[in-house]
MDAnalysis code that builds the backbone (N, CA, C; Angstrom):
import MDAnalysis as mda
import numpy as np

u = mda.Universe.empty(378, n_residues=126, atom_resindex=np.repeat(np.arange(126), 3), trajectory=True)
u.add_TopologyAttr("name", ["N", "CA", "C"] * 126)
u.add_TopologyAttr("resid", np.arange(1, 127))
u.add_TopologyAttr("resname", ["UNK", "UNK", "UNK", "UNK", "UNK", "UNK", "UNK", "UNK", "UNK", "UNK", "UNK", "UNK", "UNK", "UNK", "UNK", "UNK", "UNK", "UNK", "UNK", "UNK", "UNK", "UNK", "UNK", "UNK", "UNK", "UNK", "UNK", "UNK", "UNK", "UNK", "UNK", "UNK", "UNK", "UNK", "UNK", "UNK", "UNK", "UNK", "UNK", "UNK", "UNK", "UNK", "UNK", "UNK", "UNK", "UNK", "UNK", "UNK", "UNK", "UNK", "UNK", "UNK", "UNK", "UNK", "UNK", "UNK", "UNK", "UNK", "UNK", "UNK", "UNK", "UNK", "UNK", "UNK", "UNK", "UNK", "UNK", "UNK", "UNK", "UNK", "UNK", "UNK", "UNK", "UNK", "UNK", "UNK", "UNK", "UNK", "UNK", "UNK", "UNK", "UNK", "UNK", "UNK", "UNK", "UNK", "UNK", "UNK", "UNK", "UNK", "UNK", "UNK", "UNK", "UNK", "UNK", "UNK", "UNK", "UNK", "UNK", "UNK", "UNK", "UNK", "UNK", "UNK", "UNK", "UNK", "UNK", "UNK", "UNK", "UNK", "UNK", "UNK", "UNK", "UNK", "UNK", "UNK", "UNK", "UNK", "UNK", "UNK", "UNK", "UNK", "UNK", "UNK", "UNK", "UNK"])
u.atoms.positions = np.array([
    [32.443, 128.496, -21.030],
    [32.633, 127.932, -22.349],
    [32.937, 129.023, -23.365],
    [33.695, 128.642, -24.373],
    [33.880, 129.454, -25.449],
    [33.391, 128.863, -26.530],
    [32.719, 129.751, -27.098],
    [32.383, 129.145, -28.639],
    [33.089, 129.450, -30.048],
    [33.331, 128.975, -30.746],
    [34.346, 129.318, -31.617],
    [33.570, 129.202, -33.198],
    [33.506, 129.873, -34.185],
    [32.611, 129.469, -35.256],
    [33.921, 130.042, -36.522],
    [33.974, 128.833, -37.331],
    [34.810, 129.355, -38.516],
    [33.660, 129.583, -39.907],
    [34.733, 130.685, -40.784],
    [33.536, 130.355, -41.978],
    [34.905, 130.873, -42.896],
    [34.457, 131.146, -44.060],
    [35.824, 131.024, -45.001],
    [36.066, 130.525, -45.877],
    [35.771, 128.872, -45.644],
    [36.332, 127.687, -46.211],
    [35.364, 127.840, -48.142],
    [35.986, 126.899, -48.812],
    [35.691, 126.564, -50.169],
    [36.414, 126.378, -50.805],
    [36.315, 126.489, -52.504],
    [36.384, 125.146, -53.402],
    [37.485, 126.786, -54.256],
    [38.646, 126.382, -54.601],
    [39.401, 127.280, -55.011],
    [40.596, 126.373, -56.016],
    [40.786, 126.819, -57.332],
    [42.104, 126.448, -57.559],
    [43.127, 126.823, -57.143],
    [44.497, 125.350, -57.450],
    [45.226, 125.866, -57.078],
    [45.983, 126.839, -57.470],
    [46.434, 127.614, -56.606],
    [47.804, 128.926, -56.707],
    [46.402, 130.094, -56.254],
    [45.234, 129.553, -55.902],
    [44.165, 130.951, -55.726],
    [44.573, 131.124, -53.887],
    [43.341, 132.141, -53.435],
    [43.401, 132.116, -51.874],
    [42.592, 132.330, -51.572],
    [42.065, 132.103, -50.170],
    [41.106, 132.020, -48.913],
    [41.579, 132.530, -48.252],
    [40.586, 133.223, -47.243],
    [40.791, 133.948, -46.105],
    [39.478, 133.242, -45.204],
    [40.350, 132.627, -44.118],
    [39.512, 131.566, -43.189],
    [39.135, 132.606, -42.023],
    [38.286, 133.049, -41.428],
    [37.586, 133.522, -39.919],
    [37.083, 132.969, -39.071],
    [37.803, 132.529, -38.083],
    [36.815, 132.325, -36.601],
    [36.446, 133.334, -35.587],
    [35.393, 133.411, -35.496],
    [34.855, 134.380, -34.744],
    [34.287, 133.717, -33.071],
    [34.769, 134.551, -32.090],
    [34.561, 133.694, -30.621],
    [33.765, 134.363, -29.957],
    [33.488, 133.972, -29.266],
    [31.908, 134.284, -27.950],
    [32.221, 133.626, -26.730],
    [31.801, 134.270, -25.758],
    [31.725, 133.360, -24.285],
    [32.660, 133.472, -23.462],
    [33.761, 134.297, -23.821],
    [34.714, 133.910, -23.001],
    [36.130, 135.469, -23.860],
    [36.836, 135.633, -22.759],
    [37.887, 136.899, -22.844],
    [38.709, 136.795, -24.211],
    [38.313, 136.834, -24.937],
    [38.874, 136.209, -26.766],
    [40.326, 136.546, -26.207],
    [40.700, 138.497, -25.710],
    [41.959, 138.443, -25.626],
    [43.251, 137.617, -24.531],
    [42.454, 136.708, -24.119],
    [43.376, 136.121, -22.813],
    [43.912, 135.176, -23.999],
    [43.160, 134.746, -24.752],
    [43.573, 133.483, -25.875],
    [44.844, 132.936, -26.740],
    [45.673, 132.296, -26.366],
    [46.339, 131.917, -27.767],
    [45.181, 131.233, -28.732],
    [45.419, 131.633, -30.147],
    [44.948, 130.799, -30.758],
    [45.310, 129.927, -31.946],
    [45.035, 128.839, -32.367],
    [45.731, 128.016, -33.220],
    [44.761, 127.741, -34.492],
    [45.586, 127.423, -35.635],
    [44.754, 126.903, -36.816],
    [44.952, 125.068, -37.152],
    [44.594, 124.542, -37.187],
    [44.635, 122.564, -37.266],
    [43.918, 122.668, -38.772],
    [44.102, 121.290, -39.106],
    [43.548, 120.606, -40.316],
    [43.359, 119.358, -40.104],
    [43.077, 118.538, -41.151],
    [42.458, 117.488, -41.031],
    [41.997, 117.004, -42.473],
    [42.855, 116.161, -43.402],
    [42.597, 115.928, -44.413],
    [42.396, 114.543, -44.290],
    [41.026, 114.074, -45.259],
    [40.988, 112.766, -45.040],
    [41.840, 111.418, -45.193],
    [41.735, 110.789, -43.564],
    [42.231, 110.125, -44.020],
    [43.895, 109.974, -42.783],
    [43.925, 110.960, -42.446],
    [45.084, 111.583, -42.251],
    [44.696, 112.018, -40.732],
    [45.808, 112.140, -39.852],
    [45.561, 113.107, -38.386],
    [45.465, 114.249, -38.600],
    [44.783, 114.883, -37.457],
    [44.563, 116.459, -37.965],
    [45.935, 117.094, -37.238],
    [46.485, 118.390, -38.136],
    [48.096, 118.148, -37.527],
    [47.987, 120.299, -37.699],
    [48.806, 120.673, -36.702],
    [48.986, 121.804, -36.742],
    [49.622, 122.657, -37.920],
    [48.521, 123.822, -37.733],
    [49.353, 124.753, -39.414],
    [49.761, 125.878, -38.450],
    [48.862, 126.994, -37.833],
    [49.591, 127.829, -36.978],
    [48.966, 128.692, -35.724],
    [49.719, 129.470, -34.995],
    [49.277, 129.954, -33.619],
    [49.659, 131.547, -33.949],
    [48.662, 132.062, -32.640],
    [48.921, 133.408, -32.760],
    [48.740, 133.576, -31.469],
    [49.904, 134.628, -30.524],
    [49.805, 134.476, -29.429],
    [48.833, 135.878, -29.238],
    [48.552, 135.817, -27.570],
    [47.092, 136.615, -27.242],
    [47.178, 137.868, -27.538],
    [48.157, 138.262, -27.901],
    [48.172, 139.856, -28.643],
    [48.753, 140.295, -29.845],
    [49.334, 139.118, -30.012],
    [48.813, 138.876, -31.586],
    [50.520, 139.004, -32.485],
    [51.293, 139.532, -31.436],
    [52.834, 139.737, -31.565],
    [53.461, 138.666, -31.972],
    [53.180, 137.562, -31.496],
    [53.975, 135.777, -31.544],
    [53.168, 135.306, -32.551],
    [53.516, 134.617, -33.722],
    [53.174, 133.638, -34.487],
    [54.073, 132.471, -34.806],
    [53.502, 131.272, -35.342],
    [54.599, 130.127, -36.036],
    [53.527, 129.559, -36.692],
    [54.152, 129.320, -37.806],
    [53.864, 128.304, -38.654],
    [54.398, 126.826, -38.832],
    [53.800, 125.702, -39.220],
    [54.242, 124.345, -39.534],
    [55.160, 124.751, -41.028],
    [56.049, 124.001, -41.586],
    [56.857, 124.307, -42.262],
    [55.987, 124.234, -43.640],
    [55.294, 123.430, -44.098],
    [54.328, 123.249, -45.522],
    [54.012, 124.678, -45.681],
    [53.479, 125.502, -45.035],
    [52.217, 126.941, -45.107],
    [53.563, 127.523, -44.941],
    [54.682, 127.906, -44.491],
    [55.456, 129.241, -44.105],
    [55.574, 129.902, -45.880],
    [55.669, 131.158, -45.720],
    [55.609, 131.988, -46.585],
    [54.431, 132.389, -47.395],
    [53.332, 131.145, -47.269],
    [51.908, 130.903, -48.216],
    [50.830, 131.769, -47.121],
    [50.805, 131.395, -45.751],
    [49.515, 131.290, -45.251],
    [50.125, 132.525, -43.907],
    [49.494, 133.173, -43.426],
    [49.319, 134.183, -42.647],
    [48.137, 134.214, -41.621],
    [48.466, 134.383, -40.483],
    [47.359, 133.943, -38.946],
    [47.494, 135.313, -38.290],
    [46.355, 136.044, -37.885],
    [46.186, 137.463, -37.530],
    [45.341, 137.412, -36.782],
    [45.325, 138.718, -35.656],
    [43.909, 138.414, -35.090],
    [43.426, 139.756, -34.955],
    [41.993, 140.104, -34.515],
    [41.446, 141.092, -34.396],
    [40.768, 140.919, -32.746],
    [41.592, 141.819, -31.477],
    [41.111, 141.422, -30.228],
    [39.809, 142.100, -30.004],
    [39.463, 143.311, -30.813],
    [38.543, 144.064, -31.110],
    [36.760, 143.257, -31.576],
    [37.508, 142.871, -32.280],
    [36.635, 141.944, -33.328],
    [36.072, 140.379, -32.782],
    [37.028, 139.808, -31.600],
    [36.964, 138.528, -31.115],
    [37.282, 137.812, -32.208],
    [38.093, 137.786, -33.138],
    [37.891, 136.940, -34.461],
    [39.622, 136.995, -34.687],
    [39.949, 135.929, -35.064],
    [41.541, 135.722, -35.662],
    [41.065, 134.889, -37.048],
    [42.114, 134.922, -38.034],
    [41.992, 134.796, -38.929],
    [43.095, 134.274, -39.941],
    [42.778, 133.781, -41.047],
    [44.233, 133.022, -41.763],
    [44.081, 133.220, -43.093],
    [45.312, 133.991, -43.673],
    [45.083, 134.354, -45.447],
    [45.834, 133.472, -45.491],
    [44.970, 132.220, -46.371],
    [45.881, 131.385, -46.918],
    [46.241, 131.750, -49.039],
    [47.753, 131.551, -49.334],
    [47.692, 132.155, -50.673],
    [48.635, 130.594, -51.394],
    [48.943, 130.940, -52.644],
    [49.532, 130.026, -53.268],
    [48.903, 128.532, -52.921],
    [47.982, 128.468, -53.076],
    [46.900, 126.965, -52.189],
    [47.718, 125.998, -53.239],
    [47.413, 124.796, -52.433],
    [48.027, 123.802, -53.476],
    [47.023, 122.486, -53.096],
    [46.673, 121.600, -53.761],
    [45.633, 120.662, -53.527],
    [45.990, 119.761, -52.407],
    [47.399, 119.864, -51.647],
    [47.810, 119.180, -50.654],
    [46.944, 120.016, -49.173],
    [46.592, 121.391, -49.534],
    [46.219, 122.034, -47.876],
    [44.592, 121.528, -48.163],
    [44.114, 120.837, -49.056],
    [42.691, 120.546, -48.751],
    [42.758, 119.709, -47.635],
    [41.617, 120.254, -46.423],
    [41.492, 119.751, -45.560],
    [40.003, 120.254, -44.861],
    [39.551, 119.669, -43.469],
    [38.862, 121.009, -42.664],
    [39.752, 121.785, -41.812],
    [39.272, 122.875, -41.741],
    [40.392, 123.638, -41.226],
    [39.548, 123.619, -39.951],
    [40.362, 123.843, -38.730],
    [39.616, 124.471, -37.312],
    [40.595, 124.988, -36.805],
    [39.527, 126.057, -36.319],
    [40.205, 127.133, -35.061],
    [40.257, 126.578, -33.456],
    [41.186, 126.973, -32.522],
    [41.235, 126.098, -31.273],
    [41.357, 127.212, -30.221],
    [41.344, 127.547, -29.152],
    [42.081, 128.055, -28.153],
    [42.315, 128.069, -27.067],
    [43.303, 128.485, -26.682],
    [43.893, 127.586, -25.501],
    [44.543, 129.244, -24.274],
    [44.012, 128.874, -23.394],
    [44.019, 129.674, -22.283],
    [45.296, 130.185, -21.858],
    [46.092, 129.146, -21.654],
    [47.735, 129.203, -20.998],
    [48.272, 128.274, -21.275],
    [49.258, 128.078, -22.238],
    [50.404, 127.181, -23.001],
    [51.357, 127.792, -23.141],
    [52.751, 127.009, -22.465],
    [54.267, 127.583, -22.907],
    [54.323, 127.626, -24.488],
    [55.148, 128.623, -25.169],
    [55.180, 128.584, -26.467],
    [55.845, 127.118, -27.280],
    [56.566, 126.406, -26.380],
    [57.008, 125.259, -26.884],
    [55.912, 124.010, -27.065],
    [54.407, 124.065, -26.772],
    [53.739, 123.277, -26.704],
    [52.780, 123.598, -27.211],
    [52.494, 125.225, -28.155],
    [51.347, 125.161, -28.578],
    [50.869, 125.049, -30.500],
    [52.359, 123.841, -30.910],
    [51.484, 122.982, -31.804],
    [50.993, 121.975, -31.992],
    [50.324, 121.703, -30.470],
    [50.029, 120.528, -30.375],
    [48.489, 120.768, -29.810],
    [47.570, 119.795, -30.328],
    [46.453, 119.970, -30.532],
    [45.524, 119.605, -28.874],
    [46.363, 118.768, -27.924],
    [46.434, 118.488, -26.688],
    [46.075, 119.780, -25.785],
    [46.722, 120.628, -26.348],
    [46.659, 121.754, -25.227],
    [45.861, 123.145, -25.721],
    [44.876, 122.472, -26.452],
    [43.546, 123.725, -26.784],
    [42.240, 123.447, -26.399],
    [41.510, 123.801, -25.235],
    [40.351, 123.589, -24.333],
    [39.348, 124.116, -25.384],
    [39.207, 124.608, -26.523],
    [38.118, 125.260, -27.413],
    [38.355, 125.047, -28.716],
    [37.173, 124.479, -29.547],
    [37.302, 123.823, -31.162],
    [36.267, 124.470, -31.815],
    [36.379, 125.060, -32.863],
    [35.417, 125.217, -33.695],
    [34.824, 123.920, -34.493],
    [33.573, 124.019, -35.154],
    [33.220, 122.977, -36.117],
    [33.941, 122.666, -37.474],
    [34.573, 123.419, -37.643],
    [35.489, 123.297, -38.746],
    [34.641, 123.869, -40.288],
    [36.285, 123.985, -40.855],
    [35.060, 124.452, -42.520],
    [36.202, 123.810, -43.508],
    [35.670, 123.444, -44.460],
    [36.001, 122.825, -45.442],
    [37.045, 123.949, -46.336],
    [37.833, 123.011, -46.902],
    [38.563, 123.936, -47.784],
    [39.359, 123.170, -48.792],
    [38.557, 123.031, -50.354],
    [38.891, 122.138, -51.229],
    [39.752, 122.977, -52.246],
    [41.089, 122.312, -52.784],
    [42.008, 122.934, -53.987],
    [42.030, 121.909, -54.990],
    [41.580, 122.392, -56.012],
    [41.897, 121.246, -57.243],
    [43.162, 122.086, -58.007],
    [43.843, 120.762, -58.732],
    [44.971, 120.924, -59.663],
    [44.469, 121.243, -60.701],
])
């Protein structure tokens, strides 16, 4: 098992930023792709972005490109997401996922990540 723990999350206006951390245990952090999801109420929880296991490969969903940034530390077991320019639309919970072995064409999809964090909140007012 892997355990995955985010922290980060909170109450920010918009155009401010967060910097979200999941930190992992249990398991080879660097074998990992890992992904960032959301989940605003109400709504499916839908992919924001991935970072492949060494940290070279990223993508973003088109809303976050240019705003939000996914990094990881293999050192650290911990990947991470500067989100900037927030806008009251990315309020959501955010969670971290990861997924062992996924072709790059399949990993924004929430199907193919064997590990979830509990998620953390992350509120933007106008």
């Amino acid at each position: 098992q892997m355990q995955l723990v985010e922290s980060g999350g909170g109450w920010v206006q918009a155009g401010g930023s967060l910097r979200l951390s999941c930190a992992a245990s249990g398991r080879t952090f660097s074998n990992y792709i890992m992904g960032w999801f959301r989940q605003a109420p109400g709504k499916e929880r839908e992919f924001v972005a991935w970072i492949g296991s060494a940290g070279r490969l990223t993508r973003y969903t088109d809303s976050v490109k240019g705003r939000f940034t996914i990094s990881r530390d293999n050192a650290k077991n911990t990947v991470y997401l500067q989100m900037n320019s927030l806008k009251p639309e990315d309020t959501a919970v955010y969670y971290c996922a990861a997924s062992l072995s996924v072709s790059a064409s399949d990993r924004a999809s929430d199907r193919v990540y064997d590990y979830w964090g509990q998620g953390t909140q992350v509120t933007v007012s106008s």
